[in-house]
VOTIRO-378727 format. One record per residue: residue number from 0; residue in one letter; x, y, z of N, C-alpha, C in turn. Coordinates in Angstrom, 3 decimals. Layout:
N
 seq type      nxx      nyy      nzz     caxx     cayy     cazz      cxx      cyy      czz
 NUM    a        X        Y        Z        X        Y        Z        X        Y        Z
...
# end
This chain:
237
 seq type      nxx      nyy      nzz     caxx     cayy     cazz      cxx      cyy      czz
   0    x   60.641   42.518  110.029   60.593   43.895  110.541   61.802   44.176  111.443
   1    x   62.099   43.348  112.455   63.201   43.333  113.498   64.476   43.298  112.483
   2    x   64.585   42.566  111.197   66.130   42.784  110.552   65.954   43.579  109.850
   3    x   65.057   44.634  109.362   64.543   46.139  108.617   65.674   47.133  110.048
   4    x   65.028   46.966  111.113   65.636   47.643  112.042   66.684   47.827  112.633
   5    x   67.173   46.406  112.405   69.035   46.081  112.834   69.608   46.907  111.626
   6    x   69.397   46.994  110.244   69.828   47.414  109.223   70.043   48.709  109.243
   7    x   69.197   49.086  109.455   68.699   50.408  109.176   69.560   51.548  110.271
   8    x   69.424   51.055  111.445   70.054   50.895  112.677   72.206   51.122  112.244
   9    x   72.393   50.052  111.246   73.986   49.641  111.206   73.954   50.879  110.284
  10    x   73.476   51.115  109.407   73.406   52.226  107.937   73.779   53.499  108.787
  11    x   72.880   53.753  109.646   72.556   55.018  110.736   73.756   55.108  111.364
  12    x   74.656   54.086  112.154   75.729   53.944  112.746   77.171   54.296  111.999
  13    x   76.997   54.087  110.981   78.180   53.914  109.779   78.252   55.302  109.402
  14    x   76.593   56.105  108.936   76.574   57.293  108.363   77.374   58.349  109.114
  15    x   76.603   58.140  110.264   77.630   59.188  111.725   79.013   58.564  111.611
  16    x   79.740   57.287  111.991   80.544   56.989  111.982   81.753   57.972  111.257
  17    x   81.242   57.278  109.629   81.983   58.267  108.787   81.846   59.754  108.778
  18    x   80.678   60.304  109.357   81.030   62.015  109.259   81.497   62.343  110.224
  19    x   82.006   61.839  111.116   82.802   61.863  112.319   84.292   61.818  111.894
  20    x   84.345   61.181  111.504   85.772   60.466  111.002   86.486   61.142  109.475
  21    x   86.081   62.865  109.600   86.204   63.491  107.949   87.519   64.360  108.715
  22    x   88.256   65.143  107.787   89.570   66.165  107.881   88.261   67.327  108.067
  23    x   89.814   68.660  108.734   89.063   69.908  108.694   90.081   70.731  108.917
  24    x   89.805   71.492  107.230   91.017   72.751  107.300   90.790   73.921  108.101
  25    x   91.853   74.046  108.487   92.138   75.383  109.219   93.021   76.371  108.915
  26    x   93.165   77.663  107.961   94.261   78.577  108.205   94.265   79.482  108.626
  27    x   95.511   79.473  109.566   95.852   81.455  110.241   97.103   81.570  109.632
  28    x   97.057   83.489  109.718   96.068   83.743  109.637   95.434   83.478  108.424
  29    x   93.944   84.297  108.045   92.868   83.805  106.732   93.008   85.011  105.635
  30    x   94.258   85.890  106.452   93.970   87.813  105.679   95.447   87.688  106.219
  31    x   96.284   88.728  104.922   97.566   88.867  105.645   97.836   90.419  104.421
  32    x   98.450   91.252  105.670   98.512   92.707  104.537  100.129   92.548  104.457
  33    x  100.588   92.444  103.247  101.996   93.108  102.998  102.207   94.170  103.380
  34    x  101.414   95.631  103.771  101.861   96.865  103.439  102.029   97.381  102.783
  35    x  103.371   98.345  102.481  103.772   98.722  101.338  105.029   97.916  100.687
  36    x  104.923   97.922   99.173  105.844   96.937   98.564  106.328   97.952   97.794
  37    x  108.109   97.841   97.844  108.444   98.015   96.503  108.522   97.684   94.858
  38    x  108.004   98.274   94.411  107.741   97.706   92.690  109.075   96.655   92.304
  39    x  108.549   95.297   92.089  109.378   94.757   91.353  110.260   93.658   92.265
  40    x  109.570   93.829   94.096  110.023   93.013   95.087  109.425   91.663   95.093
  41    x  110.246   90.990   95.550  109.106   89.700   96.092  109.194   89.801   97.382
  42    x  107.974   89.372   98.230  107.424   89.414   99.005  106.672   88.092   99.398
  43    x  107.252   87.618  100.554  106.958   86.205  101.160  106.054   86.165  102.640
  44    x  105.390   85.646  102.551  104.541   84.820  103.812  104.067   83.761  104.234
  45    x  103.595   82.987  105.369  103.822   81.604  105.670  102.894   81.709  106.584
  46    x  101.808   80.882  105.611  100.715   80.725  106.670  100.338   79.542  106.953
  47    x   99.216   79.074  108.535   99.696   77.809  108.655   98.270   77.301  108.558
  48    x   98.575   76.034  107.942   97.314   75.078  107.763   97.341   74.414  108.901
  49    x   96.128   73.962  109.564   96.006   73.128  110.032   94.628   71.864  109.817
  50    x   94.975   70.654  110.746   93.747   69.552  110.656   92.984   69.924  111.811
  51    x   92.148   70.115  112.044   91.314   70.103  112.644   90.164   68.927  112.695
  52    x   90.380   68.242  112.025   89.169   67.001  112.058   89.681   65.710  112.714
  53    x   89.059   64.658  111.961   89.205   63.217  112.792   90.059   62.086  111.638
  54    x   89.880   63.034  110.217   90.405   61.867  109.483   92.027   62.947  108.637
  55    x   92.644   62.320  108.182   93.460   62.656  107.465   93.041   63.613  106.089
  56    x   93.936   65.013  106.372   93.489   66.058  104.976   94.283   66.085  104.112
  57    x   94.166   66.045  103.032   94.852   66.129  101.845   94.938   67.121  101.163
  58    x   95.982   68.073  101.012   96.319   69.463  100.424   96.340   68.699   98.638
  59    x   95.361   68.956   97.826   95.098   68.550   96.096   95.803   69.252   95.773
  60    x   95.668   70.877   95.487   96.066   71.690   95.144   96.034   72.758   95.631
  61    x   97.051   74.113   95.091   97.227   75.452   95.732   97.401   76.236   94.626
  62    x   96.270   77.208   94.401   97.271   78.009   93.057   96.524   79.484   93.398
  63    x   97.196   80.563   92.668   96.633   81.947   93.489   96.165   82.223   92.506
  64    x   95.453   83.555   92.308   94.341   84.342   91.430   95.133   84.659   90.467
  65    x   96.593   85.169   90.711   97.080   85.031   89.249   98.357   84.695   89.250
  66    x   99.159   84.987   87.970  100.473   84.076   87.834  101.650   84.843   88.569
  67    x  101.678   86.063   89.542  102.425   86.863   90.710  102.424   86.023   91.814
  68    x  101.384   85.474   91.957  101.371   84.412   93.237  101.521   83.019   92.782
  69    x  102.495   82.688   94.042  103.508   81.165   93.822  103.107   80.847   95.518
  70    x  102.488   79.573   95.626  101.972   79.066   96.992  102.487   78.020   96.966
  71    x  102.898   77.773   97.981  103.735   76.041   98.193  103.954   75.392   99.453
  72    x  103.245   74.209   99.808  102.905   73.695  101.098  103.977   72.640  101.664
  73    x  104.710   73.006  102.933  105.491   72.146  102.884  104.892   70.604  102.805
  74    x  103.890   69.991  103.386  103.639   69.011  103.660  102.244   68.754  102.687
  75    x  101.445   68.092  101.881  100.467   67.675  101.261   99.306   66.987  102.187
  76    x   99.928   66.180  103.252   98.703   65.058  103.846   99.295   65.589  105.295
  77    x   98.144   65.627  105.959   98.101   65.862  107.655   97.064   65.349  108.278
  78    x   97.702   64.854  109.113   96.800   63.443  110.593   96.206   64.396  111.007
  79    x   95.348   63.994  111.826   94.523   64.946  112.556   95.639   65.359  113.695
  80    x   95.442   67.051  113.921   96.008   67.509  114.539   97.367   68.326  113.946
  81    x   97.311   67.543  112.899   99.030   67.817  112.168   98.665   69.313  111.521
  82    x  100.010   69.810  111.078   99.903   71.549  110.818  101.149   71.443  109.770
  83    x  101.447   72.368  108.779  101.709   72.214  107.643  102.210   73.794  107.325
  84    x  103.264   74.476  106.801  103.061   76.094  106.593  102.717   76.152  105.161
  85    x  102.234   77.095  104.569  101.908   77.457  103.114  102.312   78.493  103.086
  86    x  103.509   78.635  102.347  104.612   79.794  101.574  104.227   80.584  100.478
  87    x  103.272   81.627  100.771  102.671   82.700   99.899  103.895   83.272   99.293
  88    x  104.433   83.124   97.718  105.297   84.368   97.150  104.886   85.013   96.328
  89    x  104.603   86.435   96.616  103.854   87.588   95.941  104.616   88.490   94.753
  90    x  105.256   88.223   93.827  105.903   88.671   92.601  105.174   90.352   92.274
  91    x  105.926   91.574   92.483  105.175   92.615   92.523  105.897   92.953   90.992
  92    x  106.157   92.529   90.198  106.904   93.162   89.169  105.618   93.185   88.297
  93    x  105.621   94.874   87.668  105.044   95.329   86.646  103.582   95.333   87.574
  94    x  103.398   95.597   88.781  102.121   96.079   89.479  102.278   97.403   90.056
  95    x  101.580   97.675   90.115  101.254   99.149   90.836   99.908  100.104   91.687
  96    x   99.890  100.279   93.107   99.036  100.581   93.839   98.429   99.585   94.680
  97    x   96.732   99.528   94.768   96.871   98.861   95.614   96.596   97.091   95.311
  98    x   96.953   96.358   96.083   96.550   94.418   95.342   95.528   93.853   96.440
  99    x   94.857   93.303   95.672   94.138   92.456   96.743   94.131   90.954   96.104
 100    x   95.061   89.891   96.233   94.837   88.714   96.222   94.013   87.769   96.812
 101    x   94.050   86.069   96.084   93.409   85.203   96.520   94.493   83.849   96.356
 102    x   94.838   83.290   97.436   94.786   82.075   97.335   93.962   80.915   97.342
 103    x   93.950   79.937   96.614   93.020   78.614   96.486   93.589   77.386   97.004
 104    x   93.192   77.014   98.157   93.665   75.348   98.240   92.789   74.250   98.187
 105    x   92.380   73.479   97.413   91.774   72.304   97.286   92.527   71.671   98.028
 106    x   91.469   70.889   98.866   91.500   69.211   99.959   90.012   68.729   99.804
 107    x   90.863   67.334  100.789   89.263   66.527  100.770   88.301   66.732  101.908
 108    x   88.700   67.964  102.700   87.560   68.506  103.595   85.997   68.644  102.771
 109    x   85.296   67.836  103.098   83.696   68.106  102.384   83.137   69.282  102.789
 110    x   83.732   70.124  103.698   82.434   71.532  104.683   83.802   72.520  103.220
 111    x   84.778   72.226  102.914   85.864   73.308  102.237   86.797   72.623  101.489
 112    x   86.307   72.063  100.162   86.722   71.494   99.139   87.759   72.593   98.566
 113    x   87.050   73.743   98.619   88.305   74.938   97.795   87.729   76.033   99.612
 114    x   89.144   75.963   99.704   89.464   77.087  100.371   90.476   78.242  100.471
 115    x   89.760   79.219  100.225   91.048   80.796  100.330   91.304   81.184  101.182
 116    x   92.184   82.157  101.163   93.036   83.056  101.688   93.452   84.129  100.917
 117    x   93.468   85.178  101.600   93.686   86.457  100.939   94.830   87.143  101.516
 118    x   95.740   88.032  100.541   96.579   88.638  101.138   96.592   90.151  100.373
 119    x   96.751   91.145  100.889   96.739   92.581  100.183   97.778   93.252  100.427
 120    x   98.318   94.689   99.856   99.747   95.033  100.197   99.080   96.328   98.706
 121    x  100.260   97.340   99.055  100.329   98.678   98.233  101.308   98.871   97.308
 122    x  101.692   98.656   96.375  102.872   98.542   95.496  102.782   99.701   95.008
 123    x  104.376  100.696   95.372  104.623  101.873   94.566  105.933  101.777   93.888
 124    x  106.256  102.655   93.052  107.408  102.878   92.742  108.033  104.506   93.026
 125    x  109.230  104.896   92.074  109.917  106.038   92.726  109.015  107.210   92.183
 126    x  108.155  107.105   91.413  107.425  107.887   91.087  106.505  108.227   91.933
 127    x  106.184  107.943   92.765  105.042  107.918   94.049  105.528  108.970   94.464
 128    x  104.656  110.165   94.610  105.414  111.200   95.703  104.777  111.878   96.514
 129    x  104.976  112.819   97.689  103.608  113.012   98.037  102.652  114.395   97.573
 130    x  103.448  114.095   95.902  102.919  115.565   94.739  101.121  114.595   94.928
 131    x  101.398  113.037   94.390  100.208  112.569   93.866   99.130  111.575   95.038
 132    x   99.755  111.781   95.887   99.171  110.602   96.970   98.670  111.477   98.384
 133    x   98.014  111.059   99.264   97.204  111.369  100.219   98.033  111.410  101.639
 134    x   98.149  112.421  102.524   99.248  111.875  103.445   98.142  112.609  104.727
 135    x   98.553  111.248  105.574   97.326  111.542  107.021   98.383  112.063  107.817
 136    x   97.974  113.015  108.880   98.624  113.420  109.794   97.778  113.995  110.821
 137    x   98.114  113.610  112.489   97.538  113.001  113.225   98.099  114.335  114.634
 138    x   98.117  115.114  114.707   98.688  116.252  115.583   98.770  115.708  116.647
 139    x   97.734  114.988  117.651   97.782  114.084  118.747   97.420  113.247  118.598
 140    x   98.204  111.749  118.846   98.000  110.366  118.914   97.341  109.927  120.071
 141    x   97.481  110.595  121.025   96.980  110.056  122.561   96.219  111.106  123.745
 142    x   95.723  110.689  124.314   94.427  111.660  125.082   94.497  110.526  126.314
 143    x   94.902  111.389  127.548   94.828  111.137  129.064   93.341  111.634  129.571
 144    x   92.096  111.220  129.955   91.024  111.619  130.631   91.146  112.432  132.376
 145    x   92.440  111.525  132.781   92.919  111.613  134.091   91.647  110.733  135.079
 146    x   91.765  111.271  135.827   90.903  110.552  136.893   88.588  110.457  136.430
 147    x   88.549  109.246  136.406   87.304  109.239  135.883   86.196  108.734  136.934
 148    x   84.955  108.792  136.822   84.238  108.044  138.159   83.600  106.681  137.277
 149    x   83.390  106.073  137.959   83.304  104.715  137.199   81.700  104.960  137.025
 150    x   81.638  104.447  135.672   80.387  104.142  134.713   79.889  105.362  133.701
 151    x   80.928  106.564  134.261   80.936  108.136  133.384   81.283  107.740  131.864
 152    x   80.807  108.096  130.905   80.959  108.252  129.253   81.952  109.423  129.403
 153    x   83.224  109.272  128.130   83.908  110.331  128.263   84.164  110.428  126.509
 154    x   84.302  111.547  126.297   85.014  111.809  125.120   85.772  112.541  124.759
 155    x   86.696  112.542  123.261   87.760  113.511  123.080   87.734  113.102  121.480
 156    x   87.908  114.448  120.955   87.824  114.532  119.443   89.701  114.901  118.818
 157    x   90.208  114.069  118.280   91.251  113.746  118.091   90.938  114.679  116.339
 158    x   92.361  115.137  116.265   92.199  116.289  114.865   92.823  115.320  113.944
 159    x   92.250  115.137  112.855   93.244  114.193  111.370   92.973  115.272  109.986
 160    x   94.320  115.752  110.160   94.612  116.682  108.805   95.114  115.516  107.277
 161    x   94.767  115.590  106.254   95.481  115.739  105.465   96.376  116.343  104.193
 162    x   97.774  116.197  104.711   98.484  117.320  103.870   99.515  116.241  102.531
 163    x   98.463  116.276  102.140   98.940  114.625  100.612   98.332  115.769   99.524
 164    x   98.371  115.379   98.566   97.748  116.173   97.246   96.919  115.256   96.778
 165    x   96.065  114.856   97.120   95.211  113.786   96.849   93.897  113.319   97.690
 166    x   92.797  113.333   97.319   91.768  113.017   98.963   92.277  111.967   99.816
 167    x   92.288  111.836  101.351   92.704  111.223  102.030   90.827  110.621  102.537
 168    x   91.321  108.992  102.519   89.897  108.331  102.801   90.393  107.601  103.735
 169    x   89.407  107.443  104.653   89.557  106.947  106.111   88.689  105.266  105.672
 170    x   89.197  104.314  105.696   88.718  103.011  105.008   88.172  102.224  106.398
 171    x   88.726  102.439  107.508   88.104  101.726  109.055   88.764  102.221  109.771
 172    x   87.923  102.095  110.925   88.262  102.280  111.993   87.612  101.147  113.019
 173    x   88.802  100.881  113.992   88.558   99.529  115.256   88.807   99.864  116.486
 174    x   88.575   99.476  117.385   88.890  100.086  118.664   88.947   98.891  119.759
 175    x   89.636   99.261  120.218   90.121   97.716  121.350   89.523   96.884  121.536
 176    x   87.999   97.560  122.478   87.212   96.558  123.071   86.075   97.618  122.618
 177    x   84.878   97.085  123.286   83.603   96.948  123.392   83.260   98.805  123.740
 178    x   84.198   98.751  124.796   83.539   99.630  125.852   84.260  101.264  125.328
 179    x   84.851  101.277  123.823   85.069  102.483  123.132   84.766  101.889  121.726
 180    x   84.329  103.421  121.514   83.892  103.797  120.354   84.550  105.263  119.767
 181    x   84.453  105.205  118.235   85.212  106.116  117.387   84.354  106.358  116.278
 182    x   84.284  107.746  115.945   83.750  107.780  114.815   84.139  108.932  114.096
 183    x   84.125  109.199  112.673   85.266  110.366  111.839   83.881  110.827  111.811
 184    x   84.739  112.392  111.313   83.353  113.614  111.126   83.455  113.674  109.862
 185    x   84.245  112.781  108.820   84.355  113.127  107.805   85.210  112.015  107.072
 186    x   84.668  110.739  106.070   85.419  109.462  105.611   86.308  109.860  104.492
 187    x   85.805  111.237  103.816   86.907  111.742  102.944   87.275  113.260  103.159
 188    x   88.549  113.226  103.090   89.066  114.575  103.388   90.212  115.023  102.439
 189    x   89.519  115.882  101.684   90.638  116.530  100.505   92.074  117.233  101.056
 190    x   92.414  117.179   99.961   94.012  117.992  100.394   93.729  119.183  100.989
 191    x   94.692  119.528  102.064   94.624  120.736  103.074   93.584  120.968  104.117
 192    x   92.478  120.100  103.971   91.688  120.046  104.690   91.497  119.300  105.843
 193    x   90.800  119.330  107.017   91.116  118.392  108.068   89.551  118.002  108.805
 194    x   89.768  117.354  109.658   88.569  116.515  110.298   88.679  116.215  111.442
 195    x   87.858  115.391  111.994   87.937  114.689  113.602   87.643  113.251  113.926
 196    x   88.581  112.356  114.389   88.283  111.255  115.126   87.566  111.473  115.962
 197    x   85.852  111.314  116.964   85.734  111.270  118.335   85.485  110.266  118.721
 198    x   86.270  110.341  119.916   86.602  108.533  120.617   85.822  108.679  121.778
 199    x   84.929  107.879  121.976   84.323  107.688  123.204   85.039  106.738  124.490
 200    x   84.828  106.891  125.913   84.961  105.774  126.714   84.266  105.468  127.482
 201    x   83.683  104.111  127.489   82.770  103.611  129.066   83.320  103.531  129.862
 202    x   82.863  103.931  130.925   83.984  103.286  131.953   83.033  102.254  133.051
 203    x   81.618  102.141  132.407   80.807  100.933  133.717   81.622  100.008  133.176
 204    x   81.983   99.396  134.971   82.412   97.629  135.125   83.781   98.187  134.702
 205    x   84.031   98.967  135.258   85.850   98.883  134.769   86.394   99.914  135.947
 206    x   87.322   99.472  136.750   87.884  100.239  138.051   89.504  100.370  137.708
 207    x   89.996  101.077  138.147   91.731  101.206  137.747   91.981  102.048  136.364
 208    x   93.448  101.606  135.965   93.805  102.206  135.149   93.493  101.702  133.865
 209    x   92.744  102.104  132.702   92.309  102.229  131.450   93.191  102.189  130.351
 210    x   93.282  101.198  129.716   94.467  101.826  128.218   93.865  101.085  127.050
 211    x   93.091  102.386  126.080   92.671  101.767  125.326   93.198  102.058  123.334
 212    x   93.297  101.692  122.839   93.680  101.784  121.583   92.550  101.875  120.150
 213    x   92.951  102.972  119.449   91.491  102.957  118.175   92.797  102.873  117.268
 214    x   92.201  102.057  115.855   93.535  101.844  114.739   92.679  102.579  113.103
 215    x   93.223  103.151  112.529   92.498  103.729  111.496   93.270  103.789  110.410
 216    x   92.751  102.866  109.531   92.791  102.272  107.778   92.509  103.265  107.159
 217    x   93.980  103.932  106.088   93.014  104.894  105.255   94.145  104.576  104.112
 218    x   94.234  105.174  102.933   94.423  104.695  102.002   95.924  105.727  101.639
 219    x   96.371  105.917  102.817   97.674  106.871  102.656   98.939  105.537  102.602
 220    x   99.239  105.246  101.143  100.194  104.279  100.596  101.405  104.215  101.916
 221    x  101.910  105.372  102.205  103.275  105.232  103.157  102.834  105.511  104.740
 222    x  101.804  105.233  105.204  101.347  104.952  106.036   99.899  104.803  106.592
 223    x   99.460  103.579  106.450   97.990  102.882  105.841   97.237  102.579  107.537
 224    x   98.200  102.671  108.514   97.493  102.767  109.975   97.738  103.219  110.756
 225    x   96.838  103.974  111.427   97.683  104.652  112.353   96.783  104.414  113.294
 226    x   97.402  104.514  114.704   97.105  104.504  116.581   96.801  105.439  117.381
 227    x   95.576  105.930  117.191   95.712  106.421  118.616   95.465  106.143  120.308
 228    x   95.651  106.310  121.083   95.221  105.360  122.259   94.872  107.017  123.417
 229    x   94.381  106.268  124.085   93.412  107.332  124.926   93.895  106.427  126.868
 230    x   93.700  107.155  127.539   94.149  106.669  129.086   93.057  107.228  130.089
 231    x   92.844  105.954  130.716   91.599  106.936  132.435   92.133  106.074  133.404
 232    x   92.163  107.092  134.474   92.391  106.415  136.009   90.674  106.385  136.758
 233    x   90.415  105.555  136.506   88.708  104.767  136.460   88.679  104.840  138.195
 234    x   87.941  105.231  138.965   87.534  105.570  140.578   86.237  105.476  140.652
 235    x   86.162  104.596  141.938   84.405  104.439  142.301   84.365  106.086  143.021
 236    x   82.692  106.303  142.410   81.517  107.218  142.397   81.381  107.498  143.626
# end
């Protein structure tokens, strides 16, 4: 019974041992936007692997979703700790609008045997004009509150026209931190027609000067984000 237990005991020791002792991929970034591409460009990026584990990782393979993407790692094997770049080349010839890729890298990480990465970007050519495409325009980018009392909610409705020949779609919206919020009166907005960002601000737990930023994804090819940022001089009550 007592050498059932020493055994059993060494098995138990070994099992942890070795899952202790495994690789662990890491890449930043995991999303990378080209923007806009010209038809027929190549287009390069370099993203970095890293080890994150205890044992040595082994880059098997790298190949992308299709034969436009060419991935190539400088280094194959990395110690723990070691970091490596992976050279995304994005071949835009004979594409058009918008791409959403995948890269694949096989290693011997067991938690990420195949792991991706994605990269996206807008490919036009000279034919693109803004006869056929969506164009956002933003009358005011920025809104001063001026002097605020601390823990007051504030808001301001920011105007987004679009003058594109095409519906203009609002795809996200993000906002700095926590303590603002944004929301459209309207996710699609046809040609000539217009809408409203309203941006909220908290101001509990926040004293001084305020600078906050909202970013908004919409599907206007020659300019896919735009900023607005908002300002308070935050004063106790």
């Amino acid at each position: 019974m007592f050498n059932k237990i020493i055994s059993l005991s060494i098995l138990l020791f070994a099992f942890a041992f070795a899952q202790s002792d495994v690789p662990k991929i890491v890449v930043q970034p995991e999303e990378y936007d080209f923007g806009n591409i010209s038809q027929g460009d190549k287009v390069t990026h370099d993203f970095e692997i890293f080890n994150k584990g205890k044992g040595d990782l082994r880059i098997i393979n790298v190949r992308g979703s299709c034969g436009c993407t060419a991935a190539t790692p400088a280094k194959t094997k990395l110690v723990p700790g070691d970091s490596t770049k992976l050279t995304v080349v994005f071949n835009s010839r004979g594409k058009i609008g918008k791409q959403n890729k995948l890269v694949y890298i096989k290693t011997n990480d067991p938690s990420n045997t195949i792991y991706d990465i994605k990269f996206t970007g807008y490919v036009f050519n000279d034919n693109d004009t803004l006869a056929s495409i969506p164009k956002i325009y933003l009358p005011e980018t920025e809104h001063d509150f001026g002097k605020v009392e601390n823990g007051k909610v504030v808001d301001y409705n920011f105007k987004i026209e679009n003058q594109g020949k095409s519906t203009l779609e609002i795809q996200d919206i993000k906002t700095s931190c926590g303590c603002t919020a944004a929301l459209a009166s309207n996710k699609s907005i046809k040609p000539g027609e217009d809408g409203t960002i309203k941006v909220q601000l908290n101001t509990k737990g926040h004293t001084g000067k305020m600078v906050r930023t909202v970013t908004i994804k919409s599907n206007d090819p020659k300019d896919p984000s735009s900023t607005l940022t908002i300002y308070a001089d935050v004063i106790k009550g």
